[in-house]
MDTraj code that builds the backbone (N, CA, C; nanometers):
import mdtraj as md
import numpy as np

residues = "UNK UNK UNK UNK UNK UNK UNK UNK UNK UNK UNK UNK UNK UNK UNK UNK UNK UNK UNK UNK UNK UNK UNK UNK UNK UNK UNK UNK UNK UNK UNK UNK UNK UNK UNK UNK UNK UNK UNK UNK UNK UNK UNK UNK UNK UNK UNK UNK UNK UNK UNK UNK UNK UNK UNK UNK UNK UNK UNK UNK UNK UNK UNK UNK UNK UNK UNK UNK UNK UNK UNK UNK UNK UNK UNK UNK UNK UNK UNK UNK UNK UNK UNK UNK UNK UNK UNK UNK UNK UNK UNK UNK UNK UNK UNK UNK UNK UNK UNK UNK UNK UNK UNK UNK UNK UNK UNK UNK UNK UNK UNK UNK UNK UNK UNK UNK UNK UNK UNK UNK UNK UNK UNK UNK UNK UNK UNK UNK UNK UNK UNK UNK UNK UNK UNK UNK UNK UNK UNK UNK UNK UNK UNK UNK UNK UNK UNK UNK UNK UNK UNK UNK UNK UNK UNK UNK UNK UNK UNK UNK UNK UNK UNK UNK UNK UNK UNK UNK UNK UNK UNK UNK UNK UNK UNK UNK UNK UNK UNK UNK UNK UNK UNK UNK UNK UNK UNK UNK UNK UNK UNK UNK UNK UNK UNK UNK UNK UNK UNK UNK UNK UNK UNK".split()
xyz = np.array([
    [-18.5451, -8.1024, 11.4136],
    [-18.4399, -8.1493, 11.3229],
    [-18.4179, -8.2983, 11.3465],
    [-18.4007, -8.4038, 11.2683],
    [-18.3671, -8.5095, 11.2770],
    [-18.2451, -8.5710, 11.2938],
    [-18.2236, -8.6803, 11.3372],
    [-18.1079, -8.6940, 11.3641],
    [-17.9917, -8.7302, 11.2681],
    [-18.0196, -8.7151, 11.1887],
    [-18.0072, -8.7562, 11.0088],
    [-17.8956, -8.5665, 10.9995],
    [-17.9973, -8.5036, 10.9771],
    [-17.9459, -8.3798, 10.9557],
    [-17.8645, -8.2964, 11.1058],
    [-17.8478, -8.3880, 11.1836],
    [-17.7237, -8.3049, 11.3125],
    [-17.5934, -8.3167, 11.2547],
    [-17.5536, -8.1747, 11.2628],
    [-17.4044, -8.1780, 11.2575],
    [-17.3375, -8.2679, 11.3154],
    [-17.2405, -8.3113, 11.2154],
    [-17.0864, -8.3890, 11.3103],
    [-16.9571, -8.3150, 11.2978],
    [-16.9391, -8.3587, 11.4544],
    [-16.8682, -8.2634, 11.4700],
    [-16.7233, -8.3016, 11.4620],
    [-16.5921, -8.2699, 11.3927],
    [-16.4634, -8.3089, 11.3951],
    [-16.4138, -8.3732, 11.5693],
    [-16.3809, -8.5086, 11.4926],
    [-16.3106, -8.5625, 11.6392],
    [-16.1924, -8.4861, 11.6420],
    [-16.1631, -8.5170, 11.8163],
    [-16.0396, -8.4465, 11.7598],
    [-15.9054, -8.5037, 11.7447],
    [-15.7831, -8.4460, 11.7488],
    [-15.6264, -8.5059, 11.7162],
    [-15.6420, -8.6363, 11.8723],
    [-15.6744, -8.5787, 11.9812],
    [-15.6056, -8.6568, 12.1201],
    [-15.7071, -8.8051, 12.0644],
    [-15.8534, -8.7797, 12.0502],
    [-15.9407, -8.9075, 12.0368],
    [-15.9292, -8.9677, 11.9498],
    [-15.8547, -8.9522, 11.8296],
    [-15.8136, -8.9887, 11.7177],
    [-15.6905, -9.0966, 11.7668],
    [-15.5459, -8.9794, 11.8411],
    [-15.4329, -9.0482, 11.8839],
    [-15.4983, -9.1793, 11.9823],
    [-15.5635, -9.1714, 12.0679],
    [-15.6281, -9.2788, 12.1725],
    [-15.6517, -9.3957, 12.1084],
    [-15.7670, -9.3986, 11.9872],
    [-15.8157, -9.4981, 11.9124],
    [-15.6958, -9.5948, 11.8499],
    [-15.5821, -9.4952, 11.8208],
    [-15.4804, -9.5299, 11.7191],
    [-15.4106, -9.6376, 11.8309],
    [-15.3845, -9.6034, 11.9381],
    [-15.3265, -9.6953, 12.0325],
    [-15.4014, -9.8440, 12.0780],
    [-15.5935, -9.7916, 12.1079],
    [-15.6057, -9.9138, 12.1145],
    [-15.6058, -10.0045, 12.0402],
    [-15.5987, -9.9564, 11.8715],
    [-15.6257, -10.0602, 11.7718],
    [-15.5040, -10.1160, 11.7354],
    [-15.3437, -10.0735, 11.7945],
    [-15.2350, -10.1198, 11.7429],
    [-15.1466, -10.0542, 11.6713],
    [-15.2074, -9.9036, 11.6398],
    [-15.1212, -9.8369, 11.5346],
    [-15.0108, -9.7924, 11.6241],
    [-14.8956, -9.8037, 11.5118],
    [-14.7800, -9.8138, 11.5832],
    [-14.7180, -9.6690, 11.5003],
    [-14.7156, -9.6383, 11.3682],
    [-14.6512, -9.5221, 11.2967],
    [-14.7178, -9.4418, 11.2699],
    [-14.8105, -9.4476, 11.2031],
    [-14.9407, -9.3740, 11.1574],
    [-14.9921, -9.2598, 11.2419],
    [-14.9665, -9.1500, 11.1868],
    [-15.0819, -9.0402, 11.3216],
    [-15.2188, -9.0358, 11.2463],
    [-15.2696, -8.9594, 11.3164],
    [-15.4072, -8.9318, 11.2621],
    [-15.4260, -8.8032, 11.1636],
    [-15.3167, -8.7217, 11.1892],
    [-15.3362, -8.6515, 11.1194],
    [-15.2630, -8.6889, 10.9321],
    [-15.2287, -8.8204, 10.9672],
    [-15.2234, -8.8538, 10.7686],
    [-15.3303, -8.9149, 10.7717],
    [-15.3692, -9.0006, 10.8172],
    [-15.5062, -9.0196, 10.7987],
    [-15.6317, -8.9169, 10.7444],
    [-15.6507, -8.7885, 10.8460],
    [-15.7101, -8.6887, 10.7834],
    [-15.6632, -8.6614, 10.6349],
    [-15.5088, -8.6479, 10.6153],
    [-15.4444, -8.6152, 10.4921],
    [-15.5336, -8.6660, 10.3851],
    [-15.5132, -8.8025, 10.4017],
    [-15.5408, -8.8620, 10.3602],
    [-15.7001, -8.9221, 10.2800],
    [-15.7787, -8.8850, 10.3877],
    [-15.9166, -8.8495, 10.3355],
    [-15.9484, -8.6928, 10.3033],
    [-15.9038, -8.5816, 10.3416],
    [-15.9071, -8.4780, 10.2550],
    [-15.8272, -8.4872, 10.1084],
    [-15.7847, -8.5577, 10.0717],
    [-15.6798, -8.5619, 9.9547],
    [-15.7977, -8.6198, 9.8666],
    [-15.8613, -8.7245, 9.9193],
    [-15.9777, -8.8163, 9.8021],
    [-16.1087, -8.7462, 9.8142],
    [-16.1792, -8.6690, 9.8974],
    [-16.2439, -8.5829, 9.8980],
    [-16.2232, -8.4223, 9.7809],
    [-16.1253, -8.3590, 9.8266],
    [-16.0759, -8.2783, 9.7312],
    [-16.0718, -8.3002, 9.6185],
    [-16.0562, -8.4059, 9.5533],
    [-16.0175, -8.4533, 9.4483],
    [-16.1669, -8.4893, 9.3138],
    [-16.2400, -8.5187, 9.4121],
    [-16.3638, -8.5027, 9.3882],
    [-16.4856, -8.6853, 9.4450],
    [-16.3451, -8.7697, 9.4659],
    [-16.4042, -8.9009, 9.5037],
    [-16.4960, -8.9091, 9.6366],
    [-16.5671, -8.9925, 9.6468],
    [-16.6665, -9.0555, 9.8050],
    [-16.6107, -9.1603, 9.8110],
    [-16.6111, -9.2006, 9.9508],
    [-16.6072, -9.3153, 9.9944],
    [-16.7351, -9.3496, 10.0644],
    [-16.8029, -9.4962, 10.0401],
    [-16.8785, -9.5779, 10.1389],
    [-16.8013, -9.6211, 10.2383],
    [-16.8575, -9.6422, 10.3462],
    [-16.8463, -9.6375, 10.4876],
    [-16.7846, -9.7547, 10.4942],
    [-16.8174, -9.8523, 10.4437],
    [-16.7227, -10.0156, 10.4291],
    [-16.5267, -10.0182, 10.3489],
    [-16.5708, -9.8790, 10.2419],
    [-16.4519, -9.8493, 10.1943],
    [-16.3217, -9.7987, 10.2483],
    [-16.3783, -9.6588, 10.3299],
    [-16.3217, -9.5595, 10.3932],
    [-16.2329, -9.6677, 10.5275],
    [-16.3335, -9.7760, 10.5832],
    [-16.2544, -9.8471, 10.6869],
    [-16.1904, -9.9261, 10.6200],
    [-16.1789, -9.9956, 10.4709],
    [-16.0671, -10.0596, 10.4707],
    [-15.9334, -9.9895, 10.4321],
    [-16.0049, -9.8966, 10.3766],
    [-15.8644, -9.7825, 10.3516],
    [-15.8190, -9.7273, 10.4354],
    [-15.8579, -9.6874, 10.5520],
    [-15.8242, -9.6506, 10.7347],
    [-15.6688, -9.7612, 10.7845],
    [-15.8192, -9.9205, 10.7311],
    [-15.6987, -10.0034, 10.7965],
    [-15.5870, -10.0426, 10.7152],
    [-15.5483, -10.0004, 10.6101],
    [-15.4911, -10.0134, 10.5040],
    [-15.3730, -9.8995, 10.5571],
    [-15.3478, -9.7779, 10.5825],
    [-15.3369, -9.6920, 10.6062],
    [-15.2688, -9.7138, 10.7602],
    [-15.3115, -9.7535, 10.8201],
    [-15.2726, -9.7715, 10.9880],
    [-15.2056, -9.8832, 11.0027],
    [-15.1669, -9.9937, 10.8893],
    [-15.1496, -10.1137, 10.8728],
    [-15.1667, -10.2009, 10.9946],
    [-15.2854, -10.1960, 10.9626],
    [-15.3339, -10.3674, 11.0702],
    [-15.4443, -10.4166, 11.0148],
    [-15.4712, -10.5574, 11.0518],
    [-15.5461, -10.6632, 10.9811],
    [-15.6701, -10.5850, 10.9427],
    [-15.7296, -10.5322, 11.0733],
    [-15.9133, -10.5347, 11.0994],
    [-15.9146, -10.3992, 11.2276],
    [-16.0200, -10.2990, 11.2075],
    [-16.0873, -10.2253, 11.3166],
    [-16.1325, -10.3271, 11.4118],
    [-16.0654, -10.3278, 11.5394],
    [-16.1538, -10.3836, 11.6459],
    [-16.3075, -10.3717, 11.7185],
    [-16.2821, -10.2210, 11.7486],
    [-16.3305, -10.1530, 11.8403],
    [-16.4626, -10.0791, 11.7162],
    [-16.5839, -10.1017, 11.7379],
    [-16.7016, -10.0511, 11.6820],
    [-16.7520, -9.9338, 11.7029],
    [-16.6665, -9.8651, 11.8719],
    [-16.6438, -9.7484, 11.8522],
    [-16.5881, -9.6532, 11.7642],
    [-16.4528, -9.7087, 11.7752],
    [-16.3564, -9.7145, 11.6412],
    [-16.4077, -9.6753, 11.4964],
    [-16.4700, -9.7956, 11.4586],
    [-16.5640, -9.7247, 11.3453],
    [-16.6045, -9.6186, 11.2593],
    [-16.6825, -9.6059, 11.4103],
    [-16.7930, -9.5075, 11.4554],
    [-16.7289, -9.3326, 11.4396],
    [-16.6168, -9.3570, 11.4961],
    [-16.5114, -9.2464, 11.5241],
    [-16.4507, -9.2205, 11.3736],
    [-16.4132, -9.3264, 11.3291],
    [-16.3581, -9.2721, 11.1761],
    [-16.4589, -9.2472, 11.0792],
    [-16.5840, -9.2983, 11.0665],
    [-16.6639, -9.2625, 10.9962],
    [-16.7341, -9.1031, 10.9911],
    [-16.7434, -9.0807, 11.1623],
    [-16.7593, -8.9308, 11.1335],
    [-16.6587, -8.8299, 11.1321],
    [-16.5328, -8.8857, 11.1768],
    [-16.4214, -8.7724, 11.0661],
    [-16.4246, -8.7886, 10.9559],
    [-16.4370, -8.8994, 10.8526],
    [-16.5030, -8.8678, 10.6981],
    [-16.6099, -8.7520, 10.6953],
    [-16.7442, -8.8122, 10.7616],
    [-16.8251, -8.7322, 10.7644],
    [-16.8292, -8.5767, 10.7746],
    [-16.7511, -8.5722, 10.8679],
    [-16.7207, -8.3871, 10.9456],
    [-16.6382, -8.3352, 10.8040],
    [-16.5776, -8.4240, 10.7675],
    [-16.4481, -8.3813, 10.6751],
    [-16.5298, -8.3420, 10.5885],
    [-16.6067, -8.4102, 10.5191],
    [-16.6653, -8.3649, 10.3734],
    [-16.8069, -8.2554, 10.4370],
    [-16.8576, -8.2365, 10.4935],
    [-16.8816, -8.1607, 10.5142],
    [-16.8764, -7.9754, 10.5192],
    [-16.7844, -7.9883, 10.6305],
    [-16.6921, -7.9104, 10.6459],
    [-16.6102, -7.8174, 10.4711],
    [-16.5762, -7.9545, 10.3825],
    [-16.5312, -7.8698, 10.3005],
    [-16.6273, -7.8153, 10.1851],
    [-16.7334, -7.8765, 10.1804],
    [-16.8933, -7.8336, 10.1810],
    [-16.9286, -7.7208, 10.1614],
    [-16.9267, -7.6682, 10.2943],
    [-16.9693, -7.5253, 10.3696],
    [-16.9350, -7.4259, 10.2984],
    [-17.0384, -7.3545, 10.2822],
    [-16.9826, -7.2065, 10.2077],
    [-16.9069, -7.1236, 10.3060],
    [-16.9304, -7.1588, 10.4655],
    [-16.8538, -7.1121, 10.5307],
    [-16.7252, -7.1138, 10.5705],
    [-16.6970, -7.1768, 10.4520],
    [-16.4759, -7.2194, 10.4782],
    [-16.4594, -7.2452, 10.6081],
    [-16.5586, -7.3494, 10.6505],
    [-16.5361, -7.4306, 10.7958],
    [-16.3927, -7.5321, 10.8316],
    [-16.3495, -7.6040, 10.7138],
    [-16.2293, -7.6993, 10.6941],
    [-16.1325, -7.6564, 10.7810],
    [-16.0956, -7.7541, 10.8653],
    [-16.0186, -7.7615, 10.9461],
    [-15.9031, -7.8766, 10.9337],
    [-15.8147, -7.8448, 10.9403],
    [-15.7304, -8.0236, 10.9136],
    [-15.6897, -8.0739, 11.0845],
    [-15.6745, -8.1689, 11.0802],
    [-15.6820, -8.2142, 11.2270],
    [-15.5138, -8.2669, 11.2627],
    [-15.4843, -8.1663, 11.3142],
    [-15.3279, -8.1459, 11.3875],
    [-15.2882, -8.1370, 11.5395],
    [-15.2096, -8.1371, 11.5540],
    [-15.2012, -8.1273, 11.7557],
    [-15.2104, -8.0149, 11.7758],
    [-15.3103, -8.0132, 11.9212],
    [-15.2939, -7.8563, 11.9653],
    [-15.1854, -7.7682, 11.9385],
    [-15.2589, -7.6385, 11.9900],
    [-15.1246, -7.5645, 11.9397],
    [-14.9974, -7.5415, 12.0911],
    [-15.0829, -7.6350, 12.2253],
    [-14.9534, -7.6186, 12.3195],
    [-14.8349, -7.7338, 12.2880],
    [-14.8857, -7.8138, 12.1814],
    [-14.7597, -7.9068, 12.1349],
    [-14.6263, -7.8446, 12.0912],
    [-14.5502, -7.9046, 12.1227],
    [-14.4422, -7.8594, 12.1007],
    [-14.4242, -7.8083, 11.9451],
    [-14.3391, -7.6972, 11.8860],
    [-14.4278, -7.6438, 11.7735],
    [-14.2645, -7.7689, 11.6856],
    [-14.2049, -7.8608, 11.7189],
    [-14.1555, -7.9294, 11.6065],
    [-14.2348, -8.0233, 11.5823],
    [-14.3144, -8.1055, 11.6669],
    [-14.4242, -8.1935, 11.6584],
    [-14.5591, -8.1394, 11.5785],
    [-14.5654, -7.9834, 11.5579],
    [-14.6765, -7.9707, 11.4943],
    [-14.6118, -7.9573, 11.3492],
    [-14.4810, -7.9134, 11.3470],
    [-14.4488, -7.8884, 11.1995],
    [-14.4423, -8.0325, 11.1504],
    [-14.4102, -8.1373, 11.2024],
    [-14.3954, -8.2736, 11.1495],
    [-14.5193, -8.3332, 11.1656],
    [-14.6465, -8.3214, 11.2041],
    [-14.7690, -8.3706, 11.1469],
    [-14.8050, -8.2601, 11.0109],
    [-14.7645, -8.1317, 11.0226],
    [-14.8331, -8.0683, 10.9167],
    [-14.7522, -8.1524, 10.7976],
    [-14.6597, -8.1777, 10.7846],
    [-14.5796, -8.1930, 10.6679],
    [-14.6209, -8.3514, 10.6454],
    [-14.6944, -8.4371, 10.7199],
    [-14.7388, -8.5344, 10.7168],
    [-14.8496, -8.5489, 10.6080],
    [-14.9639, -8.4699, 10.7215],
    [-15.0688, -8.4032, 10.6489],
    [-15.0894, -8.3762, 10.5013],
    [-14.9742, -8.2985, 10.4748],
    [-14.9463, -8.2936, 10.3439],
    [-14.9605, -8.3662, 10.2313],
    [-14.8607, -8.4607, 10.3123],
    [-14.7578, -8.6101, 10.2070],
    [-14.8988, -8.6349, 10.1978],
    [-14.9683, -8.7177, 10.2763],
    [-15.0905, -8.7791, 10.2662],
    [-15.2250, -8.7201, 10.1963],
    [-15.2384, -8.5987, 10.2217],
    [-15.3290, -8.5118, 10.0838],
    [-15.2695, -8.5772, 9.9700],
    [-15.1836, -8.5732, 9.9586],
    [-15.1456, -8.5665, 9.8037],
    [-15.1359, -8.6915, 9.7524],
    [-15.1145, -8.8126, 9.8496],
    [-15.1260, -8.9460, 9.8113],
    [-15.2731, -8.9565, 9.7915],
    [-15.3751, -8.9306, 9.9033],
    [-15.4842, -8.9150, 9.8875],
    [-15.5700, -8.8654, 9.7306],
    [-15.5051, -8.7053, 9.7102],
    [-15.5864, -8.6445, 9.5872],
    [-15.5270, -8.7821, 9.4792],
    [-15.3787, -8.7661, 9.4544],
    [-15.3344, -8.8815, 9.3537],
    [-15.4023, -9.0008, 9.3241],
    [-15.4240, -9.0764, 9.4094],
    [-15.5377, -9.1970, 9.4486],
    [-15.6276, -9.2161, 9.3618],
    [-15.7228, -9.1113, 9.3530],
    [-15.8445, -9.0709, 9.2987],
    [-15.8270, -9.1006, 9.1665],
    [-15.6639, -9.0460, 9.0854],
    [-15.6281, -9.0730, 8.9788],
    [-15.7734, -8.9917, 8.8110],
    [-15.8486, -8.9028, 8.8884],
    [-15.9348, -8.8452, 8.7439],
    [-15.8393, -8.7599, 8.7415],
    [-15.7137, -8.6831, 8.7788],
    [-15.6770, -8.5538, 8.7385],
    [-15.5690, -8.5961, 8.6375],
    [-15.5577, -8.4972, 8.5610],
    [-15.4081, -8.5184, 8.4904],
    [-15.3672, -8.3621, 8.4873],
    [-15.2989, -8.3346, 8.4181],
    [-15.2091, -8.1920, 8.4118],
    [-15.2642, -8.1171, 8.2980],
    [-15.3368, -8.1852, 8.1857],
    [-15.4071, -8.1326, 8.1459],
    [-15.5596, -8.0735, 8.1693],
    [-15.5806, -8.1458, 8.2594],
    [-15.7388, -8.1351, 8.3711],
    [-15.7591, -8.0418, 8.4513],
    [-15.6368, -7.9944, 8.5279],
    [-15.5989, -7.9446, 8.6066],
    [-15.5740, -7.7705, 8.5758],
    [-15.6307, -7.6827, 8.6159],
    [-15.5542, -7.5467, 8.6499],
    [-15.4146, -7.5123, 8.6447],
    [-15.3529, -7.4264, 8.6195],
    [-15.2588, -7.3655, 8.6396],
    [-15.2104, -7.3518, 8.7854],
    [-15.3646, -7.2480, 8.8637],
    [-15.3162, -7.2711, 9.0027],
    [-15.3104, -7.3925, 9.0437],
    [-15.4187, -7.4496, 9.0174],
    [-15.4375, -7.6016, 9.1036],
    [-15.2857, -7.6745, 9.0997],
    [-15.2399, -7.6677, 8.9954],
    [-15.1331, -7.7440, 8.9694],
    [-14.9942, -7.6881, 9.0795],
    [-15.0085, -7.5526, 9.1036],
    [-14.8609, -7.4708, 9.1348],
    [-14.9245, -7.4853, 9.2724],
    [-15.0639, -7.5321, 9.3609],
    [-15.0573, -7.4853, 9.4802],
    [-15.0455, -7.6861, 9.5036],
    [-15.0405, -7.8035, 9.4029],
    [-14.9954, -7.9051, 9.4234],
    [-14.8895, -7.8934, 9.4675],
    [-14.7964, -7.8356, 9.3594],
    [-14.6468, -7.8119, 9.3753],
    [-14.5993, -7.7566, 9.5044],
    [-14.6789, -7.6340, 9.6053],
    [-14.6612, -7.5922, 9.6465],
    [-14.6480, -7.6986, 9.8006],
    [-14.7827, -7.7838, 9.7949],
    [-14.7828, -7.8754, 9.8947],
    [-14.7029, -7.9690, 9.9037],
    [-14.6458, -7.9876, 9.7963],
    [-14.5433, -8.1007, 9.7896],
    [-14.3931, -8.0653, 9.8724],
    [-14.4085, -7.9122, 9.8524],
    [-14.2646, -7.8296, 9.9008],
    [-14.2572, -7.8228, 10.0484],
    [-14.4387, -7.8353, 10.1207],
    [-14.4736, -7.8294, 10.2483],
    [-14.4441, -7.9394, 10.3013],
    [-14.5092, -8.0285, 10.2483],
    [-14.5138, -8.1879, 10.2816],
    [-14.3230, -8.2454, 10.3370],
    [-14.2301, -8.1546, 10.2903],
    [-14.1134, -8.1662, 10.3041],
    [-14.0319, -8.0529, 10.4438],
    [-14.1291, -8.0084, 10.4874],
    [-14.0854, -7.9016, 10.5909],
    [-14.0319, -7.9492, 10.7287],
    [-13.9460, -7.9017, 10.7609],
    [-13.8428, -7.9039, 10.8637],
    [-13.9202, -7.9468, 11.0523],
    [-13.9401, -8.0180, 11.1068],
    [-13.9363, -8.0604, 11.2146],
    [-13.8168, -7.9906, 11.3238],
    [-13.7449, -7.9397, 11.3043],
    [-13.6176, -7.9412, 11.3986],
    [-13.6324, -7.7840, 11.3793],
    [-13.7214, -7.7290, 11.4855],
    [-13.7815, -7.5874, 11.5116],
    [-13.7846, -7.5390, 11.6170],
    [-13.7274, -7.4157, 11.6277],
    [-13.7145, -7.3842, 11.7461],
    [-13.8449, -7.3310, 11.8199],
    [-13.8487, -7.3313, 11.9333],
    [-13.9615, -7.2696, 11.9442],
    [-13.9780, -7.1014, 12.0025],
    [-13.9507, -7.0182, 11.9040],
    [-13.9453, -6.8795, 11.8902],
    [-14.0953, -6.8437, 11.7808],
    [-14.1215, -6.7185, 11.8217],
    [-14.2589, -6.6189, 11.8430],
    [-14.2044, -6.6014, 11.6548],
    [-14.0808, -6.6312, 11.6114],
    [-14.0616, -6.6217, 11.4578],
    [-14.1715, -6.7448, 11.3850],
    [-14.1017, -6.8414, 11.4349],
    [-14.1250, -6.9822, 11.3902],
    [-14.2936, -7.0067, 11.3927],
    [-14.3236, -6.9623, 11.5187],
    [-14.4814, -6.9875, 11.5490],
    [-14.5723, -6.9082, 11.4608],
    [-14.4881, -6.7953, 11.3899],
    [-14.6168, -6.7201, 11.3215],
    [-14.5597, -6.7834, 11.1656],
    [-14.4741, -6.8347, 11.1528],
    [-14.4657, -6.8406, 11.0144],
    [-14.5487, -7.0002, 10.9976],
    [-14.5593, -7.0935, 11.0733],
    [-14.5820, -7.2310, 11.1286],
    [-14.7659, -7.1776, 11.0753],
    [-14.7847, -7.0731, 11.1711],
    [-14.9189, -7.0576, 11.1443],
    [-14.9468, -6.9848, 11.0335],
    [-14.8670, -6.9466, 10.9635],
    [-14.9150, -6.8550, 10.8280],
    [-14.8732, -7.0019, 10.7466],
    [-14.8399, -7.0986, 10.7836],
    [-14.8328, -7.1838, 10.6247],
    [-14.9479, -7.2690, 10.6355],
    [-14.9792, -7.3312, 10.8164],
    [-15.1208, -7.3960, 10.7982],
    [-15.2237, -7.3239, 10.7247],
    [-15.2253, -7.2154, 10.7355],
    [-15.3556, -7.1396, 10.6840],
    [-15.3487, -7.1213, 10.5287],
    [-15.2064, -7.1313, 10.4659],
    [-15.1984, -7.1452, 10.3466],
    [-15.2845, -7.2662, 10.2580],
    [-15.2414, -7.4025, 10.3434],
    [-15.2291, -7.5407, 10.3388],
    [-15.4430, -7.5591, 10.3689],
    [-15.4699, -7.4840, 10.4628],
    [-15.6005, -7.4765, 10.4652],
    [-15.6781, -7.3939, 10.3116],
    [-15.6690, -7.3050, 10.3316],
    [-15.7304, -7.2222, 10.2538],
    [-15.6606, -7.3317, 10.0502],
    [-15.5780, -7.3537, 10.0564],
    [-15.5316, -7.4394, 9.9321],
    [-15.6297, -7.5519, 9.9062],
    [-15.6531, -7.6202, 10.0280],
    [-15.7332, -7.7319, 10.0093],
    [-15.8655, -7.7406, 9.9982],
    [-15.8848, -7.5757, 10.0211],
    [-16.0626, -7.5339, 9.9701],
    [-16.0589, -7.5268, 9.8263],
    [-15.9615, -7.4280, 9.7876],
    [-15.9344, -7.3891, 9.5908],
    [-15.9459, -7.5017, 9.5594],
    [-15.8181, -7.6249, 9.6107],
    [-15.8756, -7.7700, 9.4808],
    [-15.9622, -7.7920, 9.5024],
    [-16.0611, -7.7954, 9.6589],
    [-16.2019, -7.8806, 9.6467],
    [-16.2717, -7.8538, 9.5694],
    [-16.3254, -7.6850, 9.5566],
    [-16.3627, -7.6134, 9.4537],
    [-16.3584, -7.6515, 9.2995],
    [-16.2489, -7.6613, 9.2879],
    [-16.1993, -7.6822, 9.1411],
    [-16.2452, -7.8086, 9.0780],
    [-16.2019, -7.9142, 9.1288],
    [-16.1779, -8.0632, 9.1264],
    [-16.3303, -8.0501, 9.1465],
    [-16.4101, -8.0861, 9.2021],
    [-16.5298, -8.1178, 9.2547],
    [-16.6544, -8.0274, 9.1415],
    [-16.6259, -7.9211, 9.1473],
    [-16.7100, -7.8841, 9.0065],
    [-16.6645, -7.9561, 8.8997],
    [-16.5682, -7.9805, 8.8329],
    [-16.5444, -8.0822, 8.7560],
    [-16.6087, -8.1660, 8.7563],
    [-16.5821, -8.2455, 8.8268],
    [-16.6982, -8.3950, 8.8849],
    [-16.8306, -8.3715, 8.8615],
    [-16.8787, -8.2683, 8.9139],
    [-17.0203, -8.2610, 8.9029],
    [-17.0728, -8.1895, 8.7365],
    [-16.9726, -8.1022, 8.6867],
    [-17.0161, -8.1069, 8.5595],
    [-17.0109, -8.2360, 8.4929],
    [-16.9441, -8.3030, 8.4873],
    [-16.8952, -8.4376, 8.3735],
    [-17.0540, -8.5575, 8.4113],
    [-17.0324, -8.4838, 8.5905],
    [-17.2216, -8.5908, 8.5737],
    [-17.3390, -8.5272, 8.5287],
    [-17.3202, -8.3855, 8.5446],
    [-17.4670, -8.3525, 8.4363],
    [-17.4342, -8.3449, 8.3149],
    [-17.3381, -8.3281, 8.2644],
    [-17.2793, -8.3869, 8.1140],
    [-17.3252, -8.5419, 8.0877],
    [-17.3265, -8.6418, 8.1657],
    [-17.3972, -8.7939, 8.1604],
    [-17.4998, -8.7797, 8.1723],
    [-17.5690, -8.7514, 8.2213],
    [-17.6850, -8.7073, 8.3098],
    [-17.8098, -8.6871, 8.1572],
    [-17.7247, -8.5364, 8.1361],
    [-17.7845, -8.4723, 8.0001],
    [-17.8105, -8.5909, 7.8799],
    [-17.6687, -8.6765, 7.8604],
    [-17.6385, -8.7588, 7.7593],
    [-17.7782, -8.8503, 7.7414],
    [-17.8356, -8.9074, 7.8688],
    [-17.9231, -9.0101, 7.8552],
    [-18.0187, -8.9956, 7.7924],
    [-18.0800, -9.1138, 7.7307],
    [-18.2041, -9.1128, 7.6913],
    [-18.2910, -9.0230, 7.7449],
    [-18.4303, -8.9990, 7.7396],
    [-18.5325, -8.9163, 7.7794],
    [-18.5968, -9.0587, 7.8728],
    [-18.5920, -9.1404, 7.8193],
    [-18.6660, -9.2944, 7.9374],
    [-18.5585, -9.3262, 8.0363],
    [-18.4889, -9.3400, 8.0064],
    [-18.3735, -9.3880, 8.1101],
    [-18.3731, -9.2350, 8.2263],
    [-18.4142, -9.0887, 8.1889],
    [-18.3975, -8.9853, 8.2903],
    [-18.5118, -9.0164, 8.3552],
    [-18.6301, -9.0262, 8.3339],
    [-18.7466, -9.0801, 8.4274],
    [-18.7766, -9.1665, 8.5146],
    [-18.6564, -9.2968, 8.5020],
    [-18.6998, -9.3892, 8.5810],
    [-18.5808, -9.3651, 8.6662],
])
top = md.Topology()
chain = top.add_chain()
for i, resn in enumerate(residues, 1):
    res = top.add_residue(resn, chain, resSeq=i)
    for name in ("N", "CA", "C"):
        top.add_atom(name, md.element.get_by_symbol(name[0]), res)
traj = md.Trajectory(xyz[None], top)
């Protein structure tokens, strides 16, 4: 196998948080960041590798990536990311703090997570409400209701299973739009595709 075709593998939340410190980020977690590139992914957009870092640093608000590690590190959480939502194997993972974090710190990155999907899918700007599904539209709505969820949680065996029955909601949601959104995309290009000349498809 080449090194071209090796899996990448999701960095994770701590190497993500690390990077964020040496480069200066001061508000920003990583997990809107992820939001944030699953939102333009889902949606059906790519980013080039020159793009994705200015939108990183755009995002983390500071001038410039220092560190070429750095980079290196955000490029293959793009990478892992689109991948991942790829997979026929509903691999997608969103990248949140362990689960020995305190569970108000995980409800306030999930609801982060969120905000930032949705700035993310929005971004992209091909969808409208007419474009869009019925579901697609009500499990938007639905994230928007998440994206607003409570931080100030106790930490009871209640909280922890409902905490984990909404990530998995919030997961499994962000496969349906990829799905959705992304066949779109790819019909409208063999719809162009089709459109062309018979000389212009050859060369």
């Amino acid at each position: 196998m080449s090194s071209e075709n090796m899996p990448i593998d999701l960095p994770t939340f701590e190497l993500l948080a690390n990077i964020f410190v040496e480069e200066g980020v001061k508000v920003v977690s990583p997990a809107e960041l992820h939001g944030l590139i699953s939102g333009h992914l889902a949606a059906g957009a790519r980013l080039q590798p020159a793009v994705l870092l200015q939108t990183a640093t755009e995002l983390m608000d500071i001038n410039s990536i220092a560190q070429e590690s750095s980079k290196v590190a955000l490029v293959d959480l793009y990478t892992a990311t689109c991948n991942s939502l790829e997979s026929i194997d509903l691999e997608f993972e969103m990248l949140l703090p362990d689960d020995d974090n305190e569970i108000s710190l995980r409800a306030e990155a999930l609801g982060r997570w969120c905000q930032s999907f949705l700035s993310g899918f929005g971004l992209y700007g091909q969808h409208t409400d007419a474009s869009l599904s019925s579901e697609a539209k009500e499990t938007l709505n639905d994230l928007g209701q998440i994206a607003q969820i409570s931080s100030e949680l106790e930490e009871l065996d209640e909280n922890e299973n409902d905490l984990m029955e909404v990530q998995e909601y919030v997961r499994m949601a962000v496969l349906m739009l990829f799905t959705e959104c992304n066949k779109a995309v790819a019909d409208k290009e063999k719809e162009f595709a089709a459109a062309k000349p018979e000389s212009d498809r050859l060369h």
